[in-house]
Structure formats: C-alpha cells, structure tokens
N, C-alpha and C positions, 0 to 999 in steps of 0.2 A: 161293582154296582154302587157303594156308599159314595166311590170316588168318583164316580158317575153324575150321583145325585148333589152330593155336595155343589161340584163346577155348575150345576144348571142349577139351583137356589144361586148361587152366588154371582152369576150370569144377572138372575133377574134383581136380585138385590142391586147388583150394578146398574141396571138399565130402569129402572122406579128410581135408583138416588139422583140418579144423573137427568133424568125427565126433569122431575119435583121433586120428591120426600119418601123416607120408609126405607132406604137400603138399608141403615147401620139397624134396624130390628128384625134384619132379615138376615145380616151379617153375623149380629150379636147371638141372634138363637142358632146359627149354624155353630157358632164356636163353643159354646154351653154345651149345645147338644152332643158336640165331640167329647166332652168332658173334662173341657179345659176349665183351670180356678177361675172367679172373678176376675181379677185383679190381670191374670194373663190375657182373657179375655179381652179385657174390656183395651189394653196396651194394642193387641195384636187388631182391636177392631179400628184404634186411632190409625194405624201406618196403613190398614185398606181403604177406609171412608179417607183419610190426607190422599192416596193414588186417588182413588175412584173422581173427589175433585178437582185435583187437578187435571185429570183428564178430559173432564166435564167443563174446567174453564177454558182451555185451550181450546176446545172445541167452539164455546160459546162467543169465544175472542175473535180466532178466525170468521167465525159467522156472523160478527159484525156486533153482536147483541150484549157485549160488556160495556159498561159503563166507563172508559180509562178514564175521566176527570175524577169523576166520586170515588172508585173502589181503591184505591193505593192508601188515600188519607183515612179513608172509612174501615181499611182493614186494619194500618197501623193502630189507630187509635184502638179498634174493638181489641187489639189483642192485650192492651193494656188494661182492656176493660176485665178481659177475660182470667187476666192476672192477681186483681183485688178480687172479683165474684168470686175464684177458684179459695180466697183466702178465708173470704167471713161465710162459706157455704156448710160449714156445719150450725151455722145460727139459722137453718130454715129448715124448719117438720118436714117431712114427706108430703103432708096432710096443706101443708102454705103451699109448698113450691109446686105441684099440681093443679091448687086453685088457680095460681097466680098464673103458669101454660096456658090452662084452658081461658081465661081470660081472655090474655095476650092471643090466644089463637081466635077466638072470638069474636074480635074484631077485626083482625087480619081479614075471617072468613065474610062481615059483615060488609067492609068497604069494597069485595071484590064481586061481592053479587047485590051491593048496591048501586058502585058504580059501573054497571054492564059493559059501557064505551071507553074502560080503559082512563077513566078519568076525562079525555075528549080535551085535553091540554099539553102544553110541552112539559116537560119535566120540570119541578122548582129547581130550580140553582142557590143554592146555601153558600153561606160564605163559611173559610175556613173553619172556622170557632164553632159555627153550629155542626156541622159535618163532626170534627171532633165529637162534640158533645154525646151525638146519635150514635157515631162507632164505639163511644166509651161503653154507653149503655148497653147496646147491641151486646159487645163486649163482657160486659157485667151479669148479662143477663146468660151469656153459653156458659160462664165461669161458673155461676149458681148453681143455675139450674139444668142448663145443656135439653130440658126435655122440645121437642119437635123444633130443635134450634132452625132445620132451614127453612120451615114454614113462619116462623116469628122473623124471622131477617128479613127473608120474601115480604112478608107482612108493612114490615117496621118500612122498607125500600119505596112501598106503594103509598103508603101515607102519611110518610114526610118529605118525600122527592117526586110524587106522586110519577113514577117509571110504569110504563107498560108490563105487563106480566111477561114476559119473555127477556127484557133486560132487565127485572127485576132478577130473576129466576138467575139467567145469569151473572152478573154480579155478586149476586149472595153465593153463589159457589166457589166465589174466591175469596169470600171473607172466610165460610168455614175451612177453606182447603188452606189457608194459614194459620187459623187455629188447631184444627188436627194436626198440622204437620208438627208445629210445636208442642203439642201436649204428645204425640208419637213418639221423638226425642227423649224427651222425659222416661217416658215407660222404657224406651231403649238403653239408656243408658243405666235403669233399674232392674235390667235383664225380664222384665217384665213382657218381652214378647216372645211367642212360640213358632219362631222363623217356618218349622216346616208346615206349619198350616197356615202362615201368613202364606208365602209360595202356592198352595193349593189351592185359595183362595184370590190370590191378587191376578192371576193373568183373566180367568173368568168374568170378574169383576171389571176391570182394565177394558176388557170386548163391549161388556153391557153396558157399560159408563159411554162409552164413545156411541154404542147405538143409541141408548136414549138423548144423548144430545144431538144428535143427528135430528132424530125423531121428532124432536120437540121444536126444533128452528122449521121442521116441514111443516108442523101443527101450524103453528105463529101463535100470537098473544092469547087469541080470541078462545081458540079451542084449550089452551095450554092450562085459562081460566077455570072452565069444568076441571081439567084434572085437579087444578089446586083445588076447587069446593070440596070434591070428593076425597080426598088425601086428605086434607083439612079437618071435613067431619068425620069419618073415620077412628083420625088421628084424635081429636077431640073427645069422642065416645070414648076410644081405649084410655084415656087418662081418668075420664070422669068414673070408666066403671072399677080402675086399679084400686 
C-alpha cells in the first residue's frame, strides 16, 4: 500500500513538473517522508527532477514548442551561472533569498496576467552577449537560491524574449534539465543518492512527466497561462508564509 501510494504522489509530481511547476516539493516531501537525511534527499531528488526534465523537453522538442536558437547558449551560459551562485550562496539569509523568489515571482506573475495576448508580438531576438548575459543570471539566480526556479526561468523567458507561454514553458525545461543533471552528478559521485528510492520513484515520475507535457501542448499557451497564475500564486503564498 505505501508502495502503492508513493508511485501515485510521484506520478503527479511528475505530471505538475512536467505541465509547469511543483514536482520537486512533491518529490522532495515524498523522500523526507520516507526518512531519508537531507543531504540524500535532496541528491536523489536532483537525478528525478534532471529525468522528469528531460523527459519533459523531448517531449516539448518533438512538439515543436522549444526554442533551439535560444535554449543551447541560454543554458550553457546559466550553467555557469549556476556555478558562481552555488559558490557565494551562503552570503544570503533565508529571510533575503525568499524576499528576493517572491519578487522575482511577482513579476513573472504580473507580466502574464498583464499581458493577456501573449505579448501579441514575435519573440525578441538577442544577440549573443545579451542571451549570455540572461542565461548567466538565470544561472546565478538557481545557483543561490534554486527557490520556484522553473516559474523564474518561465518568467525571466517571457520578458526578455517576450516567448509565448508554452515555448517559454518549454525551453525552460531544458535549462533546468542541465542544471539538475549536473548538480545530480555531483551528489552521485558524493554517494549522496539513495539508488533504491531513486528507482521507486523514477519510472512513476518518467509516465507523469511525459503526460503532463503531452497535456500542456493540448492545452496551448492561452490555457497553459491560468495554470502558471495559479502555480505562480500559490507558489508565492508558500514562500511568503515560510
């Protein structure tokens, strides 16, 4: 029965990451709750959320809705970003780096239910240097602080590239799906992950990840929009009342 209930949390945790947002707090309290350490936990939730998006981008790829001009150099650069933030991230409170999420989500949530029609333009086209610049940041900002990183990506995608919600949505899942995979590494080679609940966890999530992107290319931008508000404020509330 727990093994039951586990594969269906980690099912929908799959299928909510892979939509939008909210698997990995749906992943992370499944593996706690099993009564794994921090530190295992938190390794063993990098190698499911690195599957879960990459399943999520392939999916998003084949369906037409990644960005390939922007997402190679925008994920290179973030991962560099994600490399200095991961270093000076003990120089920020609990109490800063929550302010500064819910900001950053703030806005994200502000330009998407300001701008109702999707922006009602083609996408900006950046040149190299600024594309770098945003993936550094991007980058900087998962390294720090990591809090609702793929609604900030989402966000960050919408208005400086000003992308539709659905190839925002996908593209940002292959920036983080090369950030987890390398920070997954890491924990791996730190024995920090717990293979036989990764396993009990991964194919589950692997099905729900593929439905939700499924789901989300049927939705298309317009509807895909309400799910991010809602994820959005939610996610928002949970930071403000931590």
């Amino acid at each position: 029965m727990k093994t039951l209930l586990i594969a269906l949390l980690s099912f929908g945790g799959g299928f909510i990451g892979s939509m939008m947002s909210g698997g990995s707090m749906i992943i992370f309290s499944i593996l706690t709750f099993a009564g794994l350490p921090i530190k295992e936990a938190t390794g063993t939730l990098k190698v499911v959320i690195a599957a879960l998006t990459f399943v999520s981008t392939l999916t998003y790829f084949k369906g037409g809705v990644l960005d390939v001009k922007l997402a190679p150099l925008l994920t290179i650069s973030s991962i560099f970003g994600a490399f200095l933030g991961s270093s000076f991230f003990l120089c920020l409170s609990r109490e800063l780096a929550n302010f500064v999420a819910a900001a950053l989500l703030l806005v994200g949530i502000y330009f998407t239910i300001r701008f109702s029609s999707d922006f009602g333009e083609e996408p900006k086209r950046k040149s190299r240097i600024e594309i770098s610049i945003i993936g550094l940041l991007i980058g900087i900002y998962i390294g720090i602080l990591g809090i609702a990183s793929t609604l900030i990506v989402i966000s960050a995608l919408r208005v400086f590239f000003k992308l539709d919600m659905l190839k925002a949505n996908g593209t940002a899942k292959m920036v983080i799906f090369l950030n987890n995979a390398i920070a997954a590494v890491n924990y791996g080679l730190q024995g920090s992950v717990d293979y036989s609940m990764m396993w009990l966890i991964l194919i589950p999530v692997v099905a729900g990840s593929w439905l939700g992107a499924k789901s989300a290319l049927k939705m298309g931008s317009k509807r895909l929009r309400v799910v991010f508000i809602i994820i959005g404020i939610l996610t928002l509330l949970k930071i403000l009342i931590q």
